[in-house]
BAMILUM-66846 format. One record per residue: residue in three letters; x, y, z of N, C-alpha, C, CB in turn. Coordinates in steps of 0.02 Angstrom, whole numbers, plus 50000, padded with zeros to 5 digits. Glycine has a CB too. Layout:
! residues N
AlaXYZXYZXYZXYZ
...
This chain:
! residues 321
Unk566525871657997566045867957956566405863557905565555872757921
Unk566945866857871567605863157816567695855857857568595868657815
Unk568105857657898568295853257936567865846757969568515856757976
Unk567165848757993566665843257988566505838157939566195845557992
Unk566365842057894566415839157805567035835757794566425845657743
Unk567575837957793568115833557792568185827057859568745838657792
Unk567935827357898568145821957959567485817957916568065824558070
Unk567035819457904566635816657893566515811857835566345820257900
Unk566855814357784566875811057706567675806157722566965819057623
Unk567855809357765568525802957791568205796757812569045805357866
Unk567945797457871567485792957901567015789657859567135796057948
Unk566965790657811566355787157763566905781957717565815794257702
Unk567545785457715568145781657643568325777557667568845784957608
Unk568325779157759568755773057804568305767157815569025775657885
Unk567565767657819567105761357828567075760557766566405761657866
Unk567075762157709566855758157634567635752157627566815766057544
Unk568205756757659568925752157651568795745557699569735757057683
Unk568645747357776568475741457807568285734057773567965743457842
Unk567625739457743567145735357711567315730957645566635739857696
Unk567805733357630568145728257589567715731357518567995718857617
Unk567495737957494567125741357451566355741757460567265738757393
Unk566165739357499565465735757498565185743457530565345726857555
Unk564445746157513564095749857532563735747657593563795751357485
Unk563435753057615562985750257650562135751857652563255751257705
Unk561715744557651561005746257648560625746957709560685741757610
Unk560045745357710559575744257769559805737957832558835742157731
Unk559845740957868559695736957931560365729657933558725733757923
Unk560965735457918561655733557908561715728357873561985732457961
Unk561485727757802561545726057745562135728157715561065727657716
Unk562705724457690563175727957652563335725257587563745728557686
Unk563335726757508563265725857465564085729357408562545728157465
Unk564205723857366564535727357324564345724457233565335726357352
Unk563915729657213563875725657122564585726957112563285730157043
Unk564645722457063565445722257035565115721456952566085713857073
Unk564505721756929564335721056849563985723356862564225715856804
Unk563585729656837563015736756833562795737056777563285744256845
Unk562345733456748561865733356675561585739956700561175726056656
Unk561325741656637560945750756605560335748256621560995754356501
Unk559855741056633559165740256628558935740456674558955735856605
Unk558065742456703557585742656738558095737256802556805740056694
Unk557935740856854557905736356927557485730356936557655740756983
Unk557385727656949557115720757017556475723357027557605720257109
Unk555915722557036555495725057069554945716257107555085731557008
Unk554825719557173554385712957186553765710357129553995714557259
Unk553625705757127553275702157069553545700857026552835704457043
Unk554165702256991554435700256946554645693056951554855704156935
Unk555005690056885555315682656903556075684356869554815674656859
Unk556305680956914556815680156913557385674456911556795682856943
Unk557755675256876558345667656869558895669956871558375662656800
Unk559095667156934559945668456950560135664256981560185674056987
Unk560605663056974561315657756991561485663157052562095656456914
Unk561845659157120561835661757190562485655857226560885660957229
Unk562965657357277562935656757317562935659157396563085654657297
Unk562935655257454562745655757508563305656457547562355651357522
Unk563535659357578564025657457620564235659057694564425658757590
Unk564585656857715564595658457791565485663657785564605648657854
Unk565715668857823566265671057837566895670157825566255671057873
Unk566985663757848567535660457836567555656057780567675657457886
Unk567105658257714567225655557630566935648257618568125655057608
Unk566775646557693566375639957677565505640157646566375635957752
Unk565575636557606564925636057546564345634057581565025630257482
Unk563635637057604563205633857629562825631357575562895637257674
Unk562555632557509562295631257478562625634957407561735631957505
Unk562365630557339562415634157275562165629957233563065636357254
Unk562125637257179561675633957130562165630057083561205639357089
Unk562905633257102563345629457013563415623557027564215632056982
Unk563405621257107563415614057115562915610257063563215612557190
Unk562415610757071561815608757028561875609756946561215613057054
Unk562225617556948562055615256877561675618456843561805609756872
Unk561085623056884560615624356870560525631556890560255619856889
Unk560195637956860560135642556912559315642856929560475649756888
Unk559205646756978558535646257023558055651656979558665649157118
Unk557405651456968557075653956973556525655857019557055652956943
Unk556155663457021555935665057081555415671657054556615666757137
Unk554875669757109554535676557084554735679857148553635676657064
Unk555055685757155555335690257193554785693157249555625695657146
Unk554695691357315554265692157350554085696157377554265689757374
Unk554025699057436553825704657481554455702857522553015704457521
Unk555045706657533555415706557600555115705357667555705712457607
Unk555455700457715555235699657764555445705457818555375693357776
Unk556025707457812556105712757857556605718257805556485709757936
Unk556655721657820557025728457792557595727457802556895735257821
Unk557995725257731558715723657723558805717857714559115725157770
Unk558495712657711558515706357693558545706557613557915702557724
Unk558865701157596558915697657519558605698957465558765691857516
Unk557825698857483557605704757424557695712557415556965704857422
Unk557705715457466558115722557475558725721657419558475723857566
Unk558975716157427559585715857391559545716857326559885710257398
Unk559045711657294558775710057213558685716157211558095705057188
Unk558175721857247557955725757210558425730257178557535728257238
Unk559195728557210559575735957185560055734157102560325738857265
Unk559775728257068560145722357036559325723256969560295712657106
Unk559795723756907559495722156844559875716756818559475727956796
Unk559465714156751559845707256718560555707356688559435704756659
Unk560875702756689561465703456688561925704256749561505707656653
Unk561795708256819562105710456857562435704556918561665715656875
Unk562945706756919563325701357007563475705557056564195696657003
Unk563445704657106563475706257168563645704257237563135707157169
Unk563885703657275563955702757324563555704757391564395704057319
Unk563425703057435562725703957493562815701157543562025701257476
Unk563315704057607563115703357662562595703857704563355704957676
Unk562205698757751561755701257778561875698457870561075698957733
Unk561635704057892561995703757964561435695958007561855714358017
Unk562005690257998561515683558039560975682958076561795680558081
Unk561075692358144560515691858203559995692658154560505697958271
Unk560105697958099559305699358071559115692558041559225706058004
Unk559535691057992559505684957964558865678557995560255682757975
Unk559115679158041558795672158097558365675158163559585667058140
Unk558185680358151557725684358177556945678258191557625691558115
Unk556885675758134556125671958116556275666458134555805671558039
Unk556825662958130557165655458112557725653058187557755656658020
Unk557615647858207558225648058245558945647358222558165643658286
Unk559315648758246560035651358190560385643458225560665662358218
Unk560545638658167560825632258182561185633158219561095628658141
Unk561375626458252561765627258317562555626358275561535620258388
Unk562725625658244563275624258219563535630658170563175617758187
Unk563235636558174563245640058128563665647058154562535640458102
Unk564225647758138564705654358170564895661158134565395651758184
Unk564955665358139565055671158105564435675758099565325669458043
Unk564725682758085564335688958095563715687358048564765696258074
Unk563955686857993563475687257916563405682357882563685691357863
Unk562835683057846562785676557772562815680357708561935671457765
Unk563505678857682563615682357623563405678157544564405684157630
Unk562945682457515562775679657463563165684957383561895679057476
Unk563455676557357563675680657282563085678657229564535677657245
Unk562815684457200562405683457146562635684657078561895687057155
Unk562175681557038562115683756963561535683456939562485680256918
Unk561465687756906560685686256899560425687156816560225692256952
Unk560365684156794560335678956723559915681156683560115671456732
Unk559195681956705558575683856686557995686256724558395679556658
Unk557755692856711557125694256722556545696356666557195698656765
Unk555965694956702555535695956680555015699456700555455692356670
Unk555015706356685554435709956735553765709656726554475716756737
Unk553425710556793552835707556790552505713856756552535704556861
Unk552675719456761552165725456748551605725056745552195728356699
Unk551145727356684550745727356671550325722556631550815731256662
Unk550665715656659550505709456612549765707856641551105702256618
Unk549355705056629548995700256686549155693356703548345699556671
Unk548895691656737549395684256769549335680756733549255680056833
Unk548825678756703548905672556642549505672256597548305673056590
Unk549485678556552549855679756492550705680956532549475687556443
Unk550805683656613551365683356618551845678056658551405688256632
Unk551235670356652551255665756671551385660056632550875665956697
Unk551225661856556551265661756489552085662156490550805668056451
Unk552115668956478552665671256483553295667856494552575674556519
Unk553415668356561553575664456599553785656656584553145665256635
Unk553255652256569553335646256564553715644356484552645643356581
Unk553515648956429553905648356367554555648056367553785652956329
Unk554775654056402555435657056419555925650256456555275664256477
Unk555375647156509555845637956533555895634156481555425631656591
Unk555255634056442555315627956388555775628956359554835626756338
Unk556035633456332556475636256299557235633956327556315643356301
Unk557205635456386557685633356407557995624856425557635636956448
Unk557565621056443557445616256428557625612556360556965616756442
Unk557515615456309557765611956235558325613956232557425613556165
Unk558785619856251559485621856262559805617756300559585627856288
Unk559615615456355559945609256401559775603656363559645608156480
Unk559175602656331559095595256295559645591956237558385595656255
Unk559565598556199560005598556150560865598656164559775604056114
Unk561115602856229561675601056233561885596956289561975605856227
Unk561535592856295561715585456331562295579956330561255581656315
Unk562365578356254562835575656213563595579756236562575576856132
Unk563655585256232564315587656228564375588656308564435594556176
Unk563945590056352564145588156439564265582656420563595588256509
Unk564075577956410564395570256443565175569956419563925562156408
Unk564985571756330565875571756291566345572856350566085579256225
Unk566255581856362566755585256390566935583856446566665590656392
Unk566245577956486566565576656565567115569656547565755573856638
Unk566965567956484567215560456486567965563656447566615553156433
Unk568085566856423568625570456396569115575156442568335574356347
Unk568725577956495569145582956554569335577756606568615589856595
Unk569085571856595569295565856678569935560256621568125557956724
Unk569895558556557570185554556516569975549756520570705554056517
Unk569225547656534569075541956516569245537956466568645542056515
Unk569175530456474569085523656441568585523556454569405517856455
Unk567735524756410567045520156421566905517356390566535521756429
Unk566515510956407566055506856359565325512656334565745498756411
Unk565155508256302564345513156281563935506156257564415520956192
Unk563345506956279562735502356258562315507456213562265499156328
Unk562095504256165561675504856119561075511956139561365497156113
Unk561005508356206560505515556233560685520356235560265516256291
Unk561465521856260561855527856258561895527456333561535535056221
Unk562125522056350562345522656431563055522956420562105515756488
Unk563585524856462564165524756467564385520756520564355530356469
Unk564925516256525565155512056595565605510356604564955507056613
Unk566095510856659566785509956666566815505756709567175515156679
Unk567135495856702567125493756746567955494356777566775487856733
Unk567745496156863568505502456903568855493256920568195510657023
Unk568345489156934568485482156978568085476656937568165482557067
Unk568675472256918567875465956906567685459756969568065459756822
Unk566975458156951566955454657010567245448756962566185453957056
Unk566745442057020566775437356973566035433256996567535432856976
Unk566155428456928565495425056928564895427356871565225426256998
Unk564305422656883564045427656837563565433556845563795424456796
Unk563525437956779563435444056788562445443656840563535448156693
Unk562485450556838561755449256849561025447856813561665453356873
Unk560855443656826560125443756790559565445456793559955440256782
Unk559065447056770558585449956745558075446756797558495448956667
Unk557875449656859557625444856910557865444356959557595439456898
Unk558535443956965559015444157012558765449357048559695444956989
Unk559185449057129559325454457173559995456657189559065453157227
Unk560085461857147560695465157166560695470257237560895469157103
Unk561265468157281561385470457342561905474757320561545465557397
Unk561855483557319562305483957304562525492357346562295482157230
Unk563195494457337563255502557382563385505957335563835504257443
Unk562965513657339563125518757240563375524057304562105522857155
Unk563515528257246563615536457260563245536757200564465540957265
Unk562885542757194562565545057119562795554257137561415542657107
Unk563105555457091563525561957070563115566257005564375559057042
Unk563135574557036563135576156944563715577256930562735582456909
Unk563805579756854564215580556809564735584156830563955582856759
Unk564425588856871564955593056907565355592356984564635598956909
Unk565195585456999565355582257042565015582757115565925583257039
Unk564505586357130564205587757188563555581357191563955596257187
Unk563905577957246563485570557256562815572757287563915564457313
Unk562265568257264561685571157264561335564057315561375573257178
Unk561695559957323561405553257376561785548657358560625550157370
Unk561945544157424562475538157446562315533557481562975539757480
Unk562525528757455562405522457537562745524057586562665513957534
Unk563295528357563564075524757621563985531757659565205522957574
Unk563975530857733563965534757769564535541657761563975530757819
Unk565205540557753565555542257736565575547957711565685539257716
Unk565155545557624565265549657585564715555757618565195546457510
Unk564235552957619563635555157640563555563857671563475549757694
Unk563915561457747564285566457802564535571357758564925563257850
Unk565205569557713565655572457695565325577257616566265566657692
Unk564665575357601564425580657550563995583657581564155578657485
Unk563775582557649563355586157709562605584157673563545596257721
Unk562545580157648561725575757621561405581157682561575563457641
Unk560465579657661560235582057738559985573857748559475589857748
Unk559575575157813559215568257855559615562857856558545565157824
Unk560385565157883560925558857891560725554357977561935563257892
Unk560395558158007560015554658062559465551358039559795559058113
Unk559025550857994558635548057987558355542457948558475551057988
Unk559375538457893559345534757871559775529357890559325536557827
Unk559645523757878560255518457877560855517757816559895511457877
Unk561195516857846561965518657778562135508657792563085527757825
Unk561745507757724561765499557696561785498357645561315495557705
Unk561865493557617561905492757544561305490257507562435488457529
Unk561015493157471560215494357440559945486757407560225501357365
Unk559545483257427559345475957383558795479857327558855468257443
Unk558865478457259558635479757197558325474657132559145482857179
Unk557845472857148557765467157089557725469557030557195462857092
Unk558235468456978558445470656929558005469556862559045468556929
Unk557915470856832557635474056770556855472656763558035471256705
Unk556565474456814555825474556816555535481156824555575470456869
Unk555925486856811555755495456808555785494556880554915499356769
Unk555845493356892555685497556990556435504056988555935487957094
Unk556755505256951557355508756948557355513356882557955503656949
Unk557755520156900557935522156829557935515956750558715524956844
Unk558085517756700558375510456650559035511156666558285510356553
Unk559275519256664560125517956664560485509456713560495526656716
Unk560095511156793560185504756841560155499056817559765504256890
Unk559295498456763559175490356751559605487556700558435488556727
Unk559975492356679560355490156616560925488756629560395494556565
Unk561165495456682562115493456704562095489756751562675499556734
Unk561625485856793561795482556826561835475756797561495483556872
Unk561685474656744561645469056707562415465856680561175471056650
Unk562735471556670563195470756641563965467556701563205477956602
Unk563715468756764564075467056802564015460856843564115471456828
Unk564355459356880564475451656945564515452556995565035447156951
Unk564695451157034564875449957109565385453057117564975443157134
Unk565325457257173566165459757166566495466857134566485454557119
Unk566135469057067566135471457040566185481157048565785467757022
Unk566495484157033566395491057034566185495156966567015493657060
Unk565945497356962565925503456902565985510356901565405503656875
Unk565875513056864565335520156840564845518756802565655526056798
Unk564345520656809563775521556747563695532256721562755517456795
Unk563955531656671563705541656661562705537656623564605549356549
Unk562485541256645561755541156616561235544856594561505539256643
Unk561405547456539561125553356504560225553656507561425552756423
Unk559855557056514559295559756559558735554356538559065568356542
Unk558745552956475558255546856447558095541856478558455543756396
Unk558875540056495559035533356553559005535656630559885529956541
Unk558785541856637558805544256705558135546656720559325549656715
Unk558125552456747557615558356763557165561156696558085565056794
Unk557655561256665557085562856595556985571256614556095557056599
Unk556405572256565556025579556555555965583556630555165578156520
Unk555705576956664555585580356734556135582956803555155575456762
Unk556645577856771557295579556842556765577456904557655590756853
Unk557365577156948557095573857028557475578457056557265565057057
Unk557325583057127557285584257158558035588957150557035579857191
Unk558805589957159559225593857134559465590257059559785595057188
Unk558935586357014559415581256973558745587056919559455569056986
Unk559255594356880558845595956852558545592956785558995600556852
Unk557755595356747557665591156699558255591156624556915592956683
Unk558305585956601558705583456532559655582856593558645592756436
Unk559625581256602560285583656665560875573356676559555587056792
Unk561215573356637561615567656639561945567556717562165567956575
Unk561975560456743562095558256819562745554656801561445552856859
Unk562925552956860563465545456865563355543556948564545547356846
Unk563585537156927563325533056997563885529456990562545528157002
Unk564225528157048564855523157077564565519457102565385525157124
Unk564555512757073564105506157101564585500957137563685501857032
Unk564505497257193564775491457218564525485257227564935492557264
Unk564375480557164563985473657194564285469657257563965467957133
Unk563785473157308564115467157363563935459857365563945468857433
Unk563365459357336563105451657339562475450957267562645450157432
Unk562435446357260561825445157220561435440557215561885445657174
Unk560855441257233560295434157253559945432857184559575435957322
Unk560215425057165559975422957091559225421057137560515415257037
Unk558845422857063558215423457062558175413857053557895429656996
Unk557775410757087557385402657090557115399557031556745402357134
Unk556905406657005556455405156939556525410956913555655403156945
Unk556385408556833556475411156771556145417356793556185407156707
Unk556315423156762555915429356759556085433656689556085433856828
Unk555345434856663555325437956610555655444156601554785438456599
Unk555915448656579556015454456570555475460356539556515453556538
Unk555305465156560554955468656537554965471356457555015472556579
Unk555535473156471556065473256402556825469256400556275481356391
Unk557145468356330557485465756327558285470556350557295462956270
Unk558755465956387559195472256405559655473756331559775470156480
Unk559765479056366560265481856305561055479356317560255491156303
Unk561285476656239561835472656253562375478456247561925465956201
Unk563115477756284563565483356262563855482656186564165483756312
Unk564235487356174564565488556123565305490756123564225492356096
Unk565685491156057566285491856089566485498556123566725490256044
Unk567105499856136567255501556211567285508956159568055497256269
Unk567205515156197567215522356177567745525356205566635525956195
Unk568415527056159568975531456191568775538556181569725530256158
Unk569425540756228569215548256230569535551556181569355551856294
């Protein structure tokens, strides 16, 4: 009987070593917390905010949140099958990281598993930031709840806006100009000729980047592929015609494109006012400073005079780091 017990608690030291420490859950789930807070567990209904990534076997990144910038919130659902991802949350209080293999067949059980997609598991690293349990709230008040707790967060990103842009323009060693609005612009190339006007059609190719460098949309095919954009089949990779300073664009655009010619390259950094604003677009979260690598390939002077909606903003002198 000794001896069973011993083959047996061997056999358990030798798969946790395999495993690289990781336990094991439901329906060959394998998990390792590496940070164990003292507070209440995960429970479905709760909300939750955690920073995540995705990954495939071989360390390649399918998705993340630090790209963005941002971490996710979630009201923690009903598991779809036993051992899946919420299985995971539930074993995880605030504060806690973790690690979470989950075996691909189950994974893609519901979903067809991409054709391009190789290895046993999808390993997810978590952290998980904030919860909020639903208990015994009723939905209003923990919906309430809930939404204070973003606002909140929201004036923390609003307010430290200013020192992202500093520190990106200070960790790269920029030389920028700054306009009055608080745009930033680095011309990389000058064209020639004159700049653009207010009316004009600027033809031109961007990358638009966040802060943390994960490009969020491109003209140039190139780049495109190479940040794995989605619906690269379903666009043309050209250079965008824009009639300039009639709002049809962010202001950051109607303004920096003004400042340039034919020919021309930049950066624009464009702090959220001049961008997305309160609301953010789509991974561009809200109050959240951009940059865009612009290329005037051409520019069609406008025939006739055209008013400006507003007047552009003129630059100022140049901002060292």
């Amino acid at each position: 009987m000794k001896k069973n017990l011993m083959f047996l608690g061997l056999a358990a030291l030798g798969l946790a070593s395999c495993n690289g420490g990781y336990k094991k859950g439901d329906n060959g789930m394998l998990y390792n917390i590496y940070t164990d807070k003292s507070g209440p567990k995960i429970k479905e209904g709760d909300f939750v905010l955690a920073n995540f990534s995705l990954k495939r076997d071989d360390d390649s990144v399918l998705m993340s949140t630090y790209e963005h910038g941002r971490p996710t919130p979630l009201i923690l659902p009903k598991p779809q099958y036993k051992g899946d991802i919420v299985d995971a949350f539930k074993l995880l209080a605030e504060g806690d990281s973790a690690s979470v293999k989950l075996s691909a067949d189950s994974a893609f059980k519901r979903s067809p598993k991409p054709p391009t997609f190789k290895g046993k598991y999808l390993i997810y690293d978590i952290k998980v930031v904030k919860v909020i349990p639903k208990g015994t709230m009723s939905e209003p008040v923990f919906q309430s709840t809930i939404q204070k707790y973003m606002l909140g967060l929201m004036d923390v990103q609003k307010t430290g806006e200013p020192a992202k842009i500093k520190q990106y323009i200070d960790s790269k060693k920029l030389t920028v100009n700054k306009t009055d609005s608080g745009l930033y612009y680095i011309i990389n190339k000058p064209g020639s000729g004159p700049n653009i006007a207010v009316g004009d059609t600027a033809v031109i190719n961007y990358t638009g980047s966040l802060l943390s460098g994960k490009v969020f949309d491109s003209s140039i095919k190139e780049v495109a592929v190479k940040a794995k954009l989605g619906s690269l089949g379903q666009r043309q990779f050209v250079p965008i015609h824009i009639v300039v300073g009639m709002k049809r664009v962010i202001q950051g655009w109607d303004e920096g494109l003004q400042l340039l010619n034919k020919g021309a390259k930049a950066t624009l950094i464009i702090p959220s006012k001049l961008g997305y604003g309160p609301q953010g677009a789509g991974p561009i979260a809200p109050f959240t400073p951009i940059t865009f690598d612009v290329e005037v390939v051409d520019i069609i002077h406008s025939k006739t005079p055209v008013t400006a909606p507003a007047a552009p903003i003129a630059p100022v002198a140049p901002v060292k780091k």
